[in-house]
N, C-alpha and C positions, 0 to 999 in steps of 0.2 A: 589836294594839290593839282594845278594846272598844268598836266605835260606839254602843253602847247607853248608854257612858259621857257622850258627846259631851252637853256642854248651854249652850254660850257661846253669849251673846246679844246683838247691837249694834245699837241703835236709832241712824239717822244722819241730821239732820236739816241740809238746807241751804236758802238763798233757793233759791226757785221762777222767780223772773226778776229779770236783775240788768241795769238800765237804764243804762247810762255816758256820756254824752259833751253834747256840746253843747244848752243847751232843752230836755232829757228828761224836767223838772218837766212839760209840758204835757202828759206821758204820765202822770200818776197817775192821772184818772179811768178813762181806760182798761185801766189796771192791776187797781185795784178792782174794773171790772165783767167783767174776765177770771180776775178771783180768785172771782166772785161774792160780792164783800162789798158790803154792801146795812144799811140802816139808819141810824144817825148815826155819821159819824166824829168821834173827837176827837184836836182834835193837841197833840201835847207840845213844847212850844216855849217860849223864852225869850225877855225884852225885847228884847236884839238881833235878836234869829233871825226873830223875828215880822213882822218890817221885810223882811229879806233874802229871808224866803222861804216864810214858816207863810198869810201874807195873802194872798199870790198861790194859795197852792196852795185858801182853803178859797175864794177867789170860784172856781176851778175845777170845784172839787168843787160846793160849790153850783149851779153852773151847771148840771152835768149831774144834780141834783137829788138829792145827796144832803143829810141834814141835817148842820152840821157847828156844833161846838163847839171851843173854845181854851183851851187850860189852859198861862198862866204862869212856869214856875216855876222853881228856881234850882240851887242845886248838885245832883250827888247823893248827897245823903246819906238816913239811914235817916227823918228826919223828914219829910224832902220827898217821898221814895216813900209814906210813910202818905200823905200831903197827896193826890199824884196818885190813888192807888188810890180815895180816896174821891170826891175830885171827878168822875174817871171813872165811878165809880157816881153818882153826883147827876145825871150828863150822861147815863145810861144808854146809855153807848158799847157799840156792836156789833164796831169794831176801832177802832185807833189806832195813827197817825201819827207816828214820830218825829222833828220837825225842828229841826237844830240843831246841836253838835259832840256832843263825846261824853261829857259829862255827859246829855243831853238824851236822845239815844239807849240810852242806858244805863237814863234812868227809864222809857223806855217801852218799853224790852224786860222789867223787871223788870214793869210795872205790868201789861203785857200777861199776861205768866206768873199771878202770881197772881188775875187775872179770869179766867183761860182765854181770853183772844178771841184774834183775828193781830193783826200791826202790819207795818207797813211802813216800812223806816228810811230817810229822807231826810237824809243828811249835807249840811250848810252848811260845815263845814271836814274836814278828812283828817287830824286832828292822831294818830290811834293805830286799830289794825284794828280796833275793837272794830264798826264801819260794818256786816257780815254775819255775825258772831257769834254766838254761841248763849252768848256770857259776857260778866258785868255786873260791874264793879266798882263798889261802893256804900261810903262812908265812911263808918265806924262811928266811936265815942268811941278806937279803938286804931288810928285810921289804916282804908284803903280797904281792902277784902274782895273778891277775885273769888269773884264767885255764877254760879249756871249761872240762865238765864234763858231769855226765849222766843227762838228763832230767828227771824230776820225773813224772813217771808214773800214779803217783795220789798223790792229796793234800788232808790234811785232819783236817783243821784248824778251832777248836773249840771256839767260841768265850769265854765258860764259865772256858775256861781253860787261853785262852791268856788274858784275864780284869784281873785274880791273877796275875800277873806278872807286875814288877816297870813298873808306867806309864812311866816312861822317856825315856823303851825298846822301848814303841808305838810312844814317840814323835817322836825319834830317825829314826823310820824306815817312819814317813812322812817328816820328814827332808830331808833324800834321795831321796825321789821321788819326794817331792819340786824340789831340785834340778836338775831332768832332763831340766826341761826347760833353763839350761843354756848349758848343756849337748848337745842338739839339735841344740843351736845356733853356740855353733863349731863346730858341725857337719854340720851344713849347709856352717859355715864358709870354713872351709875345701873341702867342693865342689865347691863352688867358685872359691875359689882358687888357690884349686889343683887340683879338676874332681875329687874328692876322691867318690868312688862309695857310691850311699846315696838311701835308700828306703824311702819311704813319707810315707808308710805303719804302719812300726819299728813307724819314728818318731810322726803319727798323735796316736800311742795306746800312746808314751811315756807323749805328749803333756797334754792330757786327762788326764793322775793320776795326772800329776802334778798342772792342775789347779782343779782336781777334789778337791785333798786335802785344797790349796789355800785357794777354795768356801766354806770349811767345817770347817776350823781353829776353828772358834766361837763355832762348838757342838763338838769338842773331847775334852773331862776332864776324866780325873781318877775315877778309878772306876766304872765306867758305860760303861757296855757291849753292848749297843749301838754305843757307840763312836769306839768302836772295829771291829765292822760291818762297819759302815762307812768308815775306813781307811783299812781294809782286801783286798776290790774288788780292788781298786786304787794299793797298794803294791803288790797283786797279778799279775795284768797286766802288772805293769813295769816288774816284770820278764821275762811275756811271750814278750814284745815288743822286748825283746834280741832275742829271738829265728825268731821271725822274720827277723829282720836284720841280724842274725848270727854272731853277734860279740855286747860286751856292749856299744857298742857306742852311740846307744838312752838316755841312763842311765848311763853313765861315761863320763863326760869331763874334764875342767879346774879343776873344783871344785873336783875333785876326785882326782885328783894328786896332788892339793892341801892339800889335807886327807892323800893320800899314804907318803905324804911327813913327815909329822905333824908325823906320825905313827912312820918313822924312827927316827926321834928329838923329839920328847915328850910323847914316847908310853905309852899308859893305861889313858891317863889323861881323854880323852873324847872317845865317842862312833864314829863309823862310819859314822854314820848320823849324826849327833851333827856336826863331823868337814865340812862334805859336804853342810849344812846347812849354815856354815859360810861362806864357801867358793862360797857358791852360792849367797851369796848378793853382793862379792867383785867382781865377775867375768860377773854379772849380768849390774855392773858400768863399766867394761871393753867393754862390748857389747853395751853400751849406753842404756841400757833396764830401765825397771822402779823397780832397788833395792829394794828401800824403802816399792812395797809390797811383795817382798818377805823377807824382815826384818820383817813389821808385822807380816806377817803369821807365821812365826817363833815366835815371841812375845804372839801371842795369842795361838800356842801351848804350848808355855811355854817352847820351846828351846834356846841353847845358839846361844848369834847374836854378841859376844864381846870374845875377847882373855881370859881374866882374868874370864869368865862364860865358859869356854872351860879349865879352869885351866892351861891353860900354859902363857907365859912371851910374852909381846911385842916382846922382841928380836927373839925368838923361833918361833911366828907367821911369822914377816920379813922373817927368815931364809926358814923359807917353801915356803912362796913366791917366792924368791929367786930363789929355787930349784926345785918347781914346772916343770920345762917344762921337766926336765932331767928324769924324772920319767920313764915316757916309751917312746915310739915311735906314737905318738899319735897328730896329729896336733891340736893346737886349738888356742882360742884366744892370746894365749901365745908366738903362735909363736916357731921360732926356737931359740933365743936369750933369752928369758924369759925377768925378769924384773930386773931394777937394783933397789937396795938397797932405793936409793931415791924414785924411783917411786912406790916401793911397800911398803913404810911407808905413801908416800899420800892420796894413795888407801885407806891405813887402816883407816886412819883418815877423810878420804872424807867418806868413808861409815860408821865410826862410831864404827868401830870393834874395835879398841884402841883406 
């Protein structure tokens, strides 16, 4: 072999310091001045959020004398990102803050990417990994988009703030990381198949949350900030496993364009996680795997494993099946052809989802 041939390149960007557990908010200032960011922060936060946890953090910040500004605002979509970006420049932000779930986080890993500054991501709920990330989903006129965005410089995720928040946010975001282990198998599929380039690295951190959660099903309940701990480190990791592989292919497969899909036919009904959760038992049957426990484990966190516990219609689930492969450019068990109409009411009924 010619090393002179040799010329692969992988830039691998992760948090720098990831804060977990109990009061941790009162560590951001000192986060900041350990990062050396310096000048005016601005935080990306929403009506709710700003109450829970955006207020407390800028009297902090203020206090240790930074200047700080608050910006608003609502979903993420591509108009609201405009919005952010520009207000950030109005505020003439040096870095920014994002607090809130993960719409919020999402605007201001994207808003940060195109400023160039850092941010620092402060989750208010655990509802999907996207918390240490380096990828942004942003809802366009055809349904949501994952983008690559900034990675966050520092995480700073309080347990006593995220156990306030609906437990179904929590179940929701271990339902997604459930779901990697179907994630990985069309991504192994895919090499197979196609030689699609596959890191065992990405997949064995992806592997790991997802049985992590699995193994822990029976102690997550409501209300108990333990259970919060528990599921933080696993949803935490899935993020970074993207950053490793450099694209979310660890953590997005069948089951996600099953979700993207659901999203454009029955938007708002269910969470992100909730639909990838369903979608992970049905595609789990497509792999020949063992469904049934990843239907429990969903069962015992008290997530939806049925169409009609997901609020939408037999027909609407079909329809997403259906549509599934078209979603993006993404090989998986689906194939190029997807499924027909027949074969994807079997499905549902073989796994129990209708």
């Amino acid at each position: 072999m010619d090393e002179g041939n040799f010329c692969k390149v992988r830039s691998i960007l992760f948090p720098r310091n990831v804060l977990m557990g109990h009061g941790v908010i009162k560590d951001i200032p000192e986060m900041c001045k350990n990062f050396d960011l310096s000048g005016t922060a601005t935080i990306i936060t929403g009506d709710k959020t700003k109450d829970v946890a955006a207020d407390s953090i800028s009297s902090l910040l203020k206090s240790s004398n930074y200047n700080v500004t608050t910006i608003s605002i609502g979903a993420a979509t591509r108009e609201n990102l405009h919005k952010t970006v520009d207000l950030a420049k109005d505020s003439h932000a040096n870095f920014l803050i994002g607090v809130g779930g993960g719409s919020k986080i999402d605007l201001a890993k994207m808003a940060a990417k195109e400023l160039g500054i850092e941010f620092i991501s402060v989750p208010t709920s655990a509802s999907h990994d996207g918390i240490a990330s380096g990828r942004a989903s942003i809802k366009g006129p055809d349904g949501p988009i994952s983008m690559e965005a900034k990675t966050p410089l520092g995480v700073v995720a309080d347990t006593s703030i995220i156990v306030k928040a609906p437990f179904r946010l929590l179940v929701a975001g271990c339902a997604d990381v459930i779901s990697n282990i179907t994630a990985i198998k069309d991504w192994e599929y895919a090499e197979r198949l196609l030689g699609e380039e596959f890191s065992r690295s990405a997949c064995a951190m992806a592997l790991y949350t997802s049985e992590a959660i699995i193994e822990s099903a029976d102690l997550i309940k409501p209300g108990v900030e333990e259970s919060v701990w528990i599921s933080l480190k696993p949803i935490i990791v899935s993020g970074v496993s993207m950053a490793v592989a450099g694209s979310s292919r660890p953590t997005s497969g069948s089951e996600h364009m099953f979700s993207h899909a659901l999203d454009m036919i029955a938007p708002g009904r269910a969470l992100h996680g909730e639909q990838c959760g369903v979608g992970c038992i049905m595609m789990m049957y497509l792999h020949g795997g063992n469904w049934m426990a990843i239907r429990d484990a969903l069962i015992k966190l008290g997530a939806p494993t049925t169409a009609r516990e997901l609020g939408i219609t037999k027909e609407e689930l079909l329809e997403a099946l259906t549509m599934a492969h078209k979603i993006r450019d993404r090989f998986t068990i689906l194939g190029h052809q997807g499924l027909t109409y027949e074969a994807a009411e079997r499905l549902a009924k073989i796994t129990k989802v209708i």
